[in-house]
RODO-2510 file (C-alpha; in nm, 4 decimals, decimal comma):
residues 510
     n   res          X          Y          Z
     1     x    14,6161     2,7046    17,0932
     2     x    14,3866     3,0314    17,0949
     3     x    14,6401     3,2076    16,9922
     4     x    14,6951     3,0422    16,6873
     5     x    14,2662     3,0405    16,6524
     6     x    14,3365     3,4296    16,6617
     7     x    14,6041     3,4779    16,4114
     8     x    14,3690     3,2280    16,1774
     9     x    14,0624     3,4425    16,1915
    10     x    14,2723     3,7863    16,1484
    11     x    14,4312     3,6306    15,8302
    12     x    14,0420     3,5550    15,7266
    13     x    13,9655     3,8809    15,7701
    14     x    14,2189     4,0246    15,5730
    15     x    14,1397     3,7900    15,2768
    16     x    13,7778     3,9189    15,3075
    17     x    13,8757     4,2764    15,2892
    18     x    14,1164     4,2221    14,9996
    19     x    13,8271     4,0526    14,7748
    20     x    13,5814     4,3603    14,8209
    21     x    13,8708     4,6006    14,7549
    22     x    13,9398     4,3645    14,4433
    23     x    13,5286     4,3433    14,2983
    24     x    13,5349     4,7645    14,3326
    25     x    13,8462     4,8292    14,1593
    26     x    13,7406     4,5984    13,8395
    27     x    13,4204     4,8138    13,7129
    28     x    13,6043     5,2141    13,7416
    29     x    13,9204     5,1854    13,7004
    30     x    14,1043     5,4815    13,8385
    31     x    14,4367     5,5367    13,6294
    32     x    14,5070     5,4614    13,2665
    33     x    14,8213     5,2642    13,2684
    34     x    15,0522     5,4478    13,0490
    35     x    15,1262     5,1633    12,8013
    36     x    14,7618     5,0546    12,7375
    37     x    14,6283     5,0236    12,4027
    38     x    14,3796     5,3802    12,2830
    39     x    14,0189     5,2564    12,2532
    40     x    13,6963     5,3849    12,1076
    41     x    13,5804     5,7519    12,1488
    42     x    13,3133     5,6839    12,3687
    43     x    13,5382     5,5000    12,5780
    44     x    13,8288     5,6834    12,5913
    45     x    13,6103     6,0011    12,7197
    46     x    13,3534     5,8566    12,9277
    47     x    13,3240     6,0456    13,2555
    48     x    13,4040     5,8447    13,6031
    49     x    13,0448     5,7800    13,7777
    50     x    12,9983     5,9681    14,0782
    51     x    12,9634     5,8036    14,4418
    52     x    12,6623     5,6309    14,4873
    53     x    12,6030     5,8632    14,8439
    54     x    12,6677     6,1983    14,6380
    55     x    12,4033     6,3829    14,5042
    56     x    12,5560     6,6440    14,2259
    57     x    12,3524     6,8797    13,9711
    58     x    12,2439     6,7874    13,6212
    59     x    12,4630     7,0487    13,3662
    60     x    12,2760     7,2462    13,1719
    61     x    12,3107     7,4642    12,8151
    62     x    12,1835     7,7566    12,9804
    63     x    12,3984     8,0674    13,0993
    64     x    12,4891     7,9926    13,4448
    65     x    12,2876     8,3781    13,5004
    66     x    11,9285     8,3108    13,6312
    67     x    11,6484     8,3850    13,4094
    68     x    11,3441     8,5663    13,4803
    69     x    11,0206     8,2972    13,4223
    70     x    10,7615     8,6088    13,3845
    71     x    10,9806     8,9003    13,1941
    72     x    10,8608     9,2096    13,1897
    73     x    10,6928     9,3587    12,9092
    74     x    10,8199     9,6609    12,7517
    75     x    10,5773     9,9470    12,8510
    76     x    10,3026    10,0960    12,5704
    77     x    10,3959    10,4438    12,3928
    78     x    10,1946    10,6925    12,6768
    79     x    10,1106    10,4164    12,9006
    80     x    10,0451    10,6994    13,1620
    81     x     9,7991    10,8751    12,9412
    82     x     9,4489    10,8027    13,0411
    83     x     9,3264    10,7736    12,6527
    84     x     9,1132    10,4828    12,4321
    85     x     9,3864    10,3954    12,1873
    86     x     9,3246    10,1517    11,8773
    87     x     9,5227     9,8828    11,7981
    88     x     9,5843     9,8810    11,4198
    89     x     9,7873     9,5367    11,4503
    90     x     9,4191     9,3893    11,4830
    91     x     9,2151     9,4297    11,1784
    92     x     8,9165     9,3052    11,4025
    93     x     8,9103     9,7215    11,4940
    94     x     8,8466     9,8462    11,1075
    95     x     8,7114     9,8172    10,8092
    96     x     8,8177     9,9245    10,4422
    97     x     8,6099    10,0065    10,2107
    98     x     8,7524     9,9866     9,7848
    99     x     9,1206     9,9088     9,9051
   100     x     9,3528     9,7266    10,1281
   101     x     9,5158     9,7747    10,4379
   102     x     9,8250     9,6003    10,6219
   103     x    10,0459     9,7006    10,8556
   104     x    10,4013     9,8121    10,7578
   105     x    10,6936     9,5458    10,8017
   106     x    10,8194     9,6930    11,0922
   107     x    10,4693     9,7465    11,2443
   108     x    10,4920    10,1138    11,3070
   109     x    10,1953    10,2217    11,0653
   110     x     9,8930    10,1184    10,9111
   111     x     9,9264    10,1323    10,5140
   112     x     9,6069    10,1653    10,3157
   113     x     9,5841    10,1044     9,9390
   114     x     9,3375    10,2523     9,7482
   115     x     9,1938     9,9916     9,5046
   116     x     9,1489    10,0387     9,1176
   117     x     8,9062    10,3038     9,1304
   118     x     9,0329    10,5437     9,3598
   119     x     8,9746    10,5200     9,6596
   120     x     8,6672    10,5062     9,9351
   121     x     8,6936    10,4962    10,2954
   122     x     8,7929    10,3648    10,6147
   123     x     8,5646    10,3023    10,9154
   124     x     8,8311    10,2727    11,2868
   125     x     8,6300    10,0937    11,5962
   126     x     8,7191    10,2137    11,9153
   127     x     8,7215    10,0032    12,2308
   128     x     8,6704     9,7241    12,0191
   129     x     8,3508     9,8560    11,9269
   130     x     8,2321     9,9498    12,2562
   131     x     8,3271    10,2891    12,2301
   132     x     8,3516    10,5953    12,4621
   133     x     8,2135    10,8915    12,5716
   134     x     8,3105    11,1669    12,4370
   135     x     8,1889    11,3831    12,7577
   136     x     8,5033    11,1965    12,9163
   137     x     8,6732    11,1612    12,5961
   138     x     8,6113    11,4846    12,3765
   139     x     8,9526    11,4987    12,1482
   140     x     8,9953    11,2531    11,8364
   141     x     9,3606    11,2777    11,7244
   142     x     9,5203    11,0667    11,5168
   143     x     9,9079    11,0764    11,3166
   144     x     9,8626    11,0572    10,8942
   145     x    10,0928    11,0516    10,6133
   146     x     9,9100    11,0876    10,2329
   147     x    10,0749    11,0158     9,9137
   148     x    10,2635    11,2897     9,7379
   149     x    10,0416    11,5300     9,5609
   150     x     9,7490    11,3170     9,5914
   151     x     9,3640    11,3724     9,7798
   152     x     9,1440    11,1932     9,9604
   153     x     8,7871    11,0469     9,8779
   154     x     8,4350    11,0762    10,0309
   155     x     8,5136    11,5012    10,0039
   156     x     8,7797    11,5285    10,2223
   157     x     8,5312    11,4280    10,5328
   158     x     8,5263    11,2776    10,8602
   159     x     8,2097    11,1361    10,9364
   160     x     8,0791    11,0442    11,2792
   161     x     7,9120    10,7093    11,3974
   162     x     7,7410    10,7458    11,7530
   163     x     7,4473    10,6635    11,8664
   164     x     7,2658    10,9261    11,7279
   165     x     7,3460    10,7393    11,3812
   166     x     7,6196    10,7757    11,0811
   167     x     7,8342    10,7906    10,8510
   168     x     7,5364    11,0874    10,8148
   169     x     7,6127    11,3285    10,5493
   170     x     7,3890    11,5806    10,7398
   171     x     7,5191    11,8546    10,8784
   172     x     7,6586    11,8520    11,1938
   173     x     7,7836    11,4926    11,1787
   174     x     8,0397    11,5152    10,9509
   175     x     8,3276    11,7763    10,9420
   176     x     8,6120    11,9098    10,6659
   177     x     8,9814    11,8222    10,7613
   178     x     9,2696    11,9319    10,5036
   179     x     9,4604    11,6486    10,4522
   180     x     9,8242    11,7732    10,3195
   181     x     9,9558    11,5852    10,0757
   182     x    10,2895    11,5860    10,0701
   183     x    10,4308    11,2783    10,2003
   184     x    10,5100    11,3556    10,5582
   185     x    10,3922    11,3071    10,8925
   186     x    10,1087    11,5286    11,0239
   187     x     9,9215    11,4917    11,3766
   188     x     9,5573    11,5845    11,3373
   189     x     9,3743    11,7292    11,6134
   190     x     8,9592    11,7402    11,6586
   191     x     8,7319    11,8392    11,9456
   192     x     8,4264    11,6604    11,8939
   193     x     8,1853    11,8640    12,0220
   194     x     8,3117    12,1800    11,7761
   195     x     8,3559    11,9645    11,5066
   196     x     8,0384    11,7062    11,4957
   197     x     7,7952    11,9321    11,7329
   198     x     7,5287    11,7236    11,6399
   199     x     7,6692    11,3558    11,6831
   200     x     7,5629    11,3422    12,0594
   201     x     7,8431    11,1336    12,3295
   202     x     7,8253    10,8337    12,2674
   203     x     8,0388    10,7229    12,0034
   204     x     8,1667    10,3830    11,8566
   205     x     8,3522    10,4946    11,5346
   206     x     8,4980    10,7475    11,3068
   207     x     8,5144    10,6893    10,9239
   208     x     8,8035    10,9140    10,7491
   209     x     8,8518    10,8747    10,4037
   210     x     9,1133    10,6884    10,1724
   211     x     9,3411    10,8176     9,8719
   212     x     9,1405    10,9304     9,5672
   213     x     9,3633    10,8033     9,2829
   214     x     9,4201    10,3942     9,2070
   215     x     9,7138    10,2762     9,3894
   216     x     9,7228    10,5870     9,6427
   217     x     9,8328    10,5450     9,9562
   218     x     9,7067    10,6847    10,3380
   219     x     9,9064    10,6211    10,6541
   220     x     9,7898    10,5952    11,0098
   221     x    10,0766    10,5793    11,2729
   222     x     9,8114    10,5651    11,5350
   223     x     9,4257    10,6898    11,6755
   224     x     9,2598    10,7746    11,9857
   225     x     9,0624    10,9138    12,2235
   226     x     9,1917    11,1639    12,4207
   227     x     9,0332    11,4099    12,7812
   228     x     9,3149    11,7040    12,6943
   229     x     9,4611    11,8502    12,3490
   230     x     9,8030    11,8898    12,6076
   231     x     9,7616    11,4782    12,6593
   232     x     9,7310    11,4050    12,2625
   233     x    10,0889    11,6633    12,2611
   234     x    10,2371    11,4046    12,5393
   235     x    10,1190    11,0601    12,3502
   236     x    10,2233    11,2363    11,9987
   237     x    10,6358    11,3449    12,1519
   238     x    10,6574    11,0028    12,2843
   239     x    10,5526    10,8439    11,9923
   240     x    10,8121    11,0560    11,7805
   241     x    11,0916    10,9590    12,0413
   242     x    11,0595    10,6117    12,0179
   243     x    11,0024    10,5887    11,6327
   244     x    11,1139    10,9699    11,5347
   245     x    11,3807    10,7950    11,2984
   246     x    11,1719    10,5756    11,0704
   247     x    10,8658    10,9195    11,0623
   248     x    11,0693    11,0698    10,7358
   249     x    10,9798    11,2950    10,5119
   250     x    10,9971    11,1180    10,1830
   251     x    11,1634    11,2487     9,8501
   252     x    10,9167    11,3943     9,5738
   253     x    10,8531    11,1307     9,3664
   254     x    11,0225    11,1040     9,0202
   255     x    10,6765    11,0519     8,7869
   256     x    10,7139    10,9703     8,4245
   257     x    10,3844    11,0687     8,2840
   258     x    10,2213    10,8927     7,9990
   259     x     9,9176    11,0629     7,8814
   260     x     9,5764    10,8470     7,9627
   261     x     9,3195    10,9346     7,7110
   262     x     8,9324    10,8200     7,8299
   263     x     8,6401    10,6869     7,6062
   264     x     8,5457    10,9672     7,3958
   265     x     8,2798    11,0532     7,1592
   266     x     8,3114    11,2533     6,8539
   267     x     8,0386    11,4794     6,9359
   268     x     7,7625    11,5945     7,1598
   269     x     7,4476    11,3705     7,0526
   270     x     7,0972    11,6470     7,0431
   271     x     6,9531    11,6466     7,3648
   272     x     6,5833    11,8502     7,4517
   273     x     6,4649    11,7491     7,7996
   274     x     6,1949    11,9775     7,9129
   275     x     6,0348    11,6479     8,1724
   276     x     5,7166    11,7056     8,1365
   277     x     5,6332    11,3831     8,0743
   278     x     5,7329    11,3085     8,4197
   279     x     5,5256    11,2864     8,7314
   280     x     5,5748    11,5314     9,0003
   281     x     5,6612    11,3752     9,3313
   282     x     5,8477    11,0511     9,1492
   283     x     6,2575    11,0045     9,1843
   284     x     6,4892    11,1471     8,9549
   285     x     6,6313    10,9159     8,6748
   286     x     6,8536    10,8745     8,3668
   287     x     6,6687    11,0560     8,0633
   288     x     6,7663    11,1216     7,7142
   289     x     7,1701    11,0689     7,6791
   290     x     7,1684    11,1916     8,0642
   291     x     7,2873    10,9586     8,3406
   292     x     7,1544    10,9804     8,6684
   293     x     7,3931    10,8688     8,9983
   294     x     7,2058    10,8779     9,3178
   295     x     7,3845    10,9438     9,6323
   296     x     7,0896    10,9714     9,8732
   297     x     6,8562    10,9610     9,5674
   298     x     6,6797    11,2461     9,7031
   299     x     6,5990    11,4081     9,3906
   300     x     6,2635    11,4263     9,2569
   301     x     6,0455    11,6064     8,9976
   302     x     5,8773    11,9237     9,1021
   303     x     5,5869    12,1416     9,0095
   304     x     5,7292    12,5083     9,0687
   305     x     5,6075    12,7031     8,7870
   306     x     5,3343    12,5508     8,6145
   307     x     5,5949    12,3310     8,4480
   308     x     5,7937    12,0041     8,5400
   309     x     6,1630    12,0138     8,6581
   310     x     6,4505    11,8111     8,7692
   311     x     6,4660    11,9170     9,1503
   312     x     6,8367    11,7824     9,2396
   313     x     6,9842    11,7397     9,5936
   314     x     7,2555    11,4613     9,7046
   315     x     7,2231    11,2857     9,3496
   316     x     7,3501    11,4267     8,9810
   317     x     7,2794    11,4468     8,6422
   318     x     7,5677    11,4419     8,3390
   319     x     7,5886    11,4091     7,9805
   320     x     7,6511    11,0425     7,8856
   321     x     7,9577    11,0909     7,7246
   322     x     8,2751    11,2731     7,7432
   323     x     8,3084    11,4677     7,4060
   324     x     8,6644    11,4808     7,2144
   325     x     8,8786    11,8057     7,2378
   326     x     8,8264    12,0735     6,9489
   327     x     8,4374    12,0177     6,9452
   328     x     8,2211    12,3315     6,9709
   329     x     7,9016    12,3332     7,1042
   330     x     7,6105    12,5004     7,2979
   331     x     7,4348    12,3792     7,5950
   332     x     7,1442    12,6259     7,7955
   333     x     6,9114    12,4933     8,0710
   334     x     6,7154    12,7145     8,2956
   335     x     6,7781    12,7069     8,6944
   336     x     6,6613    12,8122     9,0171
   337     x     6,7861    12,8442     9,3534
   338     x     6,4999    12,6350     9,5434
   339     x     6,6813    12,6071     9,9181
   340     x     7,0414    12,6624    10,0577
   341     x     7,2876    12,4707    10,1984
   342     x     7,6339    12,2718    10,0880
   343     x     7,6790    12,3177     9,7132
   344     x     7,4074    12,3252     9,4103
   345     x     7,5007    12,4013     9,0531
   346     x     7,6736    12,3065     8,7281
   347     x     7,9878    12,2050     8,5589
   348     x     8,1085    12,1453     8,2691
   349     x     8,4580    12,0404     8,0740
   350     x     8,5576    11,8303     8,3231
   351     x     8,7995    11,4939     8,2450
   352     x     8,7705    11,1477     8,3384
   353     x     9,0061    11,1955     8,6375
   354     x     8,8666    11,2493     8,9602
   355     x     8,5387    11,1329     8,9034
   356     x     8,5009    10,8121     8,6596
   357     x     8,1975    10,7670     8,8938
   358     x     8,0276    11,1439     8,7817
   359     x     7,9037    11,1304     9,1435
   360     x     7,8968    11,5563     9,1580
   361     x     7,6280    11,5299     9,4297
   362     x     7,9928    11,5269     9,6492
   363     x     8,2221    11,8544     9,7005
   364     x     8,5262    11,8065     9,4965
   365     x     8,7168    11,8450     9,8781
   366     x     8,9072    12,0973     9,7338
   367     x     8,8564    12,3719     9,9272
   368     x     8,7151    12,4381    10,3248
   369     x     8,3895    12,5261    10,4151
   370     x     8,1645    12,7242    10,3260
   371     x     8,3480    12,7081     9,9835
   372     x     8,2214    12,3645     9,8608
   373     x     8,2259    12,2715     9,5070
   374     x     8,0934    12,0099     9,2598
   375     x     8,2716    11,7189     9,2730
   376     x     8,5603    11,6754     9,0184
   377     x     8,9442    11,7503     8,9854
   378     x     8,8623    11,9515     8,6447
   379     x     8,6521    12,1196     8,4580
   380     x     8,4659    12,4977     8,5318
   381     x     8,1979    12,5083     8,8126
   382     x     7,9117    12,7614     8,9001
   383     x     7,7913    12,7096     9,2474
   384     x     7,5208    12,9026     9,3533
   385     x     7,5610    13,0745     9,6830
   386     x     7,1991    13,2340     9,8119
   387     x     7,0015    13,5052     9,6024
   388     x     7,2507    13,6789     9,3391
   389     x     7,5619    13,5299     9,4323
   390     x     7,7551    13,3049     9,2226
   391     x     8,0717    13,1221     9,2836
   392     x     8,2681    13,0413     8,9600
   393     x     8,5629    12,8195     9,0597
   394     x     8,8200    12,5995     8,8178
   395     x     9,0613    12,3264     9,0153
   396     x     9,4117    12,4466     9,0165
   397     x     9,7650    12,2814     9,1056
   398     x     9,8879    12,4626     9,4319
   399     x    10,2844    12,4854     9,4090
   400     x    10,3230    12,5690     9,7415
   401     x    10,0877    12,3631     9,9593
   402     x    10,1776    12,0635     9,6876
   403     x     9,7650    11,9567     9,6268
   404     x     9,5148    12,0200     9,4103
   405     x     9,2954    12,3105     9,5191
   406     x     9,0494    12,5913     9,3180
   407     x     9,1089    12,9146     9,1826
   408     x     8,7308    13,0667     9,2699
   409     x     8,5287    13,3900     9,2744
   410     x     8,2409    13,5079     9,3531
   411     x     7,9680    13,7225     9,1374
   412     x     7,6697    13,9399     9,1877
   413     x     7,4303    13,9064     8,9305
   414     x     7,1596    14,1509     8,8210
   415     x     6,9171    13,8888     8,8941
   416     x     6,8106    13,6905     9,2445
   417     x     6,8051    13,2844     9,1629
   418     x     6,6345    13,1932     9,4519
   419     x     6,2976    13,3845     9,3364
   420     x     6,2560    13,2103     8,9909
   421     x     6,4095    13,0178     8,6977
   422     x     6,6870    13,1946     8,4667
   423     x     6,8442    13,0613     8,1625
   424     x     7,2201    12,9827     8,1219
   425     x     7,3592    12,9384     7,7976
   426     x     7,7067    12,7936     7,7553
   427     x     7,8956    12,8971     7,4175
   428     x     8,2442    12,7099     7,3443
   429     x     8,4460    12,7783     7,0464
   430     x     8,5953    12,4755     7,1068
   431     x     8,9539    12,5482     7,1056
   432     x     9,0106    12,9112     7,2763
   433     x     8,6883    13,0512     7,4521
   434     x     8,3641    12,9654     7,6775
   435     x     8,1321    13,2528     7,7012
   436     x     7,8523    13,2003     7,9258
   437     x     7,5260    13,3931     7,8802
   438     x     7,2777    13,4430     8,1642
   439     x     6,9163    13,5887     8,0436
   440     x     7,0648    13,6202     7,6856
   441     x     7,3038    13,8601     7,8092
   442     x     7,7375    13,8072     7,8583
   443     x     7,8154    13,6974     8,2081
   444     x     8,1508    13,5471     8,2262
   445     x     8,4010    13,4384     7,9532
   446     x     8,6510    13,1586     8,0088
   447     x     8,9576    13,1751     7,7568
   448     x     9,2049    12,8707     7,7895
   449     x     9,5049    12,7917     7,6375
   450     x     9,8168    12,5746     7,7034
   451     x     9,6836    12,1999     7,5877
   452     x     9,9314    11,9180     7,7931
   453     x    10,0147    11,7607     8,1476
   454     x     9,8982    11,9395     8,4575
   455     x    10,2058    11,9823     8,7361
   456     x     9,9663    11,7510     8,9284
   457     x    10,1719    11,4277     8,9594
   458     x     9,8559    11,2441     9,0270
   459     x     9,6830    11,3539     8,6867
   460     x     9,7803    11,1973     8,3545
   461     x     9,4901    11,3132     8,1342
   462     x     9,5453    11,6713     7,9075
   463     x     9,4390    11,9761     8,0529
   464     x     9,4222    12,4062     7,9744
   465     x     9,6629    12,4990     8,2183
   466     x     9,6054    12,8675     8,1547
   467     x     9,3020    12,9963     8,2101
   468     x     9,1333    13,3910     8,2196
   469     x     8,7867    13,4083     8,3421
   470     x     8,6256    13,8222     8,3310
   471     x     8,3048    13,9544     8,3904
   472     x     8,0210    14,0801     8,1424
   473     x     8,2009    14,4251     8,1317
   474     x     8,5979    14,2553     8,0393
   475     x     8,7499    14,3055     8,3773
   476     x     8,9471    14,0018     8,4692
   477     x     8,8013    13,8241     8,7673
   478     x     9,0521    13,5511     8,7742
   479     x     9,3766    13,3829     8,6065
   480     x     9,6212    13,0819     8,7048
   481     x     9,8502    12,9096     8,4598
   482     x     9,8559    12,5468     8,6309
   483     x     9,4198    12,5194     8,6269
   484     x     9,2828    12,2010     8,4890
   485     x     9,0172    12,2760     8,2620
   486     x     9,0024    11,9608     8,0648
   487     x     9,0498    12,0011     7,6780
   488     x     8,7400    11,7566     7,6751
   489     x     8,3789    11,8509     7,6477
   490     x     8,0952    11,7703     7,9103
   491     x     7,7958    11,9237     8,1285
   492     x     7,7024    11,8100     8,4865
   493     x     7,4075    11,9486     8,7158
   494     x     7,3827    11,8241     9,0779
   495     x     7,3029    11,9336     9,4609
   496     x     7,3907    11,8595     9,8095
   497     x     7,2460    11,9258    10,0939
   498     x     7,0822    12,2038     9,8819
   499     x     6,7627    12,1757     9,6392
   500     x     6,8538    12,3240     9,2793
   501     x     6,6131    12,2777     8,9903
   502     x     6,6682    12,2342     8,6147
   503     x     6,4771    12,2236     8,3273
   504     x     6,4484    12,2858     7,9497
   505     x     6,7801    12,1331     7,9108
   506     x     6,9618    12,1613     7,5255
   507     x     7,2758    12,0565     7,4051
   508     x     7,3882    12,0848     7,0367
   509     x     7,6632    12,0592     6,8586
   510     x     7,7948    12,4124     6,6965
***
């Protein structure tokens, strides 16, 4: 009897077994028979679920390779150079003034446009405006590329802003750099304390200038701060060897000029100014067909000989007008050398290029120190240099150094201009020869020639590209063949930095 009990519950036991083996097998099935009928995608590819007591990793898209949460960041150009660089991908660290600035599309350089009329100037922030000092820091340097053939505004200048003040056209806070214009990289050097001696240590900016002519362009690759010249060199070769290939040289431009012909008028309207019906002490101002521009407005009438005159200095006065080409006239004014410094004189024929603003208070930038000019890209200039000396210069086109420079010399006269007023009288022809009379007698004689485009590709106006200037006695003092005296009439007098005075001003047509 128990043994049949036993076999009974063995047999239970096995049915048991059977029905869980039975409920497991009906939700994964683990063959495809071979004749079964092909169901839907989803079906048909569905993966087997894994055991219930195996724990197995989610797939991913990601390369099997481990990735780096925190990569590193490709090191700065001269990371190991201790110098205060600006970052020109944040306009936050400059300011443009009469143009536009952007970054290039590959990020390298800072473009600058100069707007419609020429352009102005640019003011960089260092340290985000906190700046440096320049005890520490004492080297500026910073990598350029100008426009083919073209200048720069504000007179070729850098101008300091410290703490002692600026952008200060005194002297001492400003300084002369030759831009080259011919379309490649340059790498500009300056030690501050040779260059601004006056601007003190602690500065916050530099203003440089922008691209004189409309559309003109001035590239900055980068600027800094720098404690060696020999660290500037370092920063500078690395700079070249990461972006060497993309700093070309560009091709001379292919220009198509058109002439551009200004307002004119058909002749010189009478002018007699002898001011004595202003009052000594008050500012200089437009007066009888003569337009004033201020730059500091520092001018103002003087007292120096019994007599009231037009004392100029930072600030100009010009003829209202430019005057068509052929017109002959005369134009005398008497002038004396009150104080020295920077540039004080006249000009006349000059264009509408290079100065639609007549501001001749600034140095054309033409030239270094001590040889500044009126402002101007054209026109005949007499700059008067301490007691009988006399600079007579005319812009030229320079070949060779492809920019706009002057063709200049310097002349005793018989008579000392700072002791006491002397009378200039101007004589054109109008179509061949300027003689210019000093005290009634000949000084100089300009004869031009050769009416049509200048080699200048920024300069679209007509221009006497030959040009012979000689002395009172006929001995040639100076000659070029690419000058730009303008075939248009006109008279300027102005001062910078340097007190000239005028009075008993005529003009008349001849």
């Amino acid at each position: 009897m128990k043994k049949i009990i036993s076999i009974l519950i063995a047999l239970a036991i096995l049915v048991c077994l059977a029905a869980c083996s039975k409920a497991g097998s009906d939700s994964v099935p683990t063959e495809v028979p071979q004749n079964a009928t092909e169901g839907p995608a989803e079906t048909k590819t569905q993966e087997p679920a894994a055991p219930t007591d195996v724990v197995t990793e989610a797939p991913t898209e990601a390369p099997t390779e481990e990735s780096d949460p925190t990569p590193t960041k490709e090191p700065e150009i001269g990371a190991e150079i201790d110098a205060i660089m600006i970052d020109l991908t944040e306009d936050t660290n400059y300011i443009v003034y009469g143009g536009e600035a952007e970054m290039d599309r590959g990020g390298i350089w800072l473009s600058i446009i100069s707007g419609a009329g020429g352009g102005d100037n640019i003011v960089f922030s260092f340290d985000e405006g906190a700046g440096f000092d320049a005890a520490e820091y004492p080297y500026i340097a910073f990598k350029y590329r100008l426009g083919y053939g073209e200048g720069v505004k504000g007179a070729n200048h850098l101008y300091s802003i410290t703490s002692v003040g600026g952008p200060s056209p005194n002297h001492g806070l400003n300084y002369h750099l030759d831009y080259i214009g011919d379309r490649d990289w340059h790498t500009a050097v300056i030690e501050l304390e040779t260059a601004f001696p006056e601007a003190g240590t602690e500065w916050t900016a530099l203003r440089t200038p922008t691209a004189d002519n409309p559309g003109g362009e001035l590239a900055y690759a980068w600027i800094g701060a720098f404690k060696s010249a020999e660290d500037v060199e370092k920063f500078d070769a690395a700079f070249n060897e990461k972006y060497g290939d993309k700093l070309v040289k560009a091709e001379k431009p292919q220009i198509e000029k058109k002439q551009s012909v200004p307002d004119l008028a058909d002749a010189f309207d009478d002018v007699l100014i002898d001011f004595e019906d202003k009052d000594e002490g008050t500012n200089v101002s437009a007066v009888d067909f003569m337009k004033y521009v201020g730059g500091l407005n520092n001018s103002v009438y003087v007292d120096r000989d019994g007599g009231i005159a037009a004392q100029m200095q930072f600030d100009s006065l010009s003829y209202w007008d430019i005057v068509k080409s052929g017109v002959a006239y005369t134009a005398s004014f008497d002038v004396m050398n009150y104080s020295g410094g920077l540039f004080g004189g006249f000009i006349f024929n000059w264009g509408d290029e290079g100065n639609t603003s007549r501001n001749f208070f600034e140095d054309n930038g033409l030239q270094q120190p001590p040889g500044l000019m009126c402002s101007g890209a054209s026109g005949c200039g007499f700059s008067f240099a301490g007691g009988n000396k006399v600079i007579v210069y005319v812009p030229v086109w320079d070949d060779e150094a492809i920019k706009l420079t002057v063709a200049s010399v310097e002349i005793e006269a018989p008579v000392d201009f700072d002791a006491g007023y002397n009378t200039f009288r101007i004589e054109d022809n109008g179509n061949s020869k300027v003689e210019v009379f000093l005290n009634d007698a000949l000084f100089v004689t300009i004869e031009y020639s050769g009416e049509g485009f200048n080699e200048a590709p920024t300069m679209m106006e007509y221009y006497y590209n030959n040009i012979r200037i000689t002395g009172s006695d006929g001995t040639e003092l100076l000659k070029s063949d690419k000058a730009l005296f303008s075939i248009y009439k006109s008279i300027a007098f102005a001062g910078r930095a340097h007190k000239v005075c005028f009075d008993n001003i005529s003009i008349s047509n001849k």
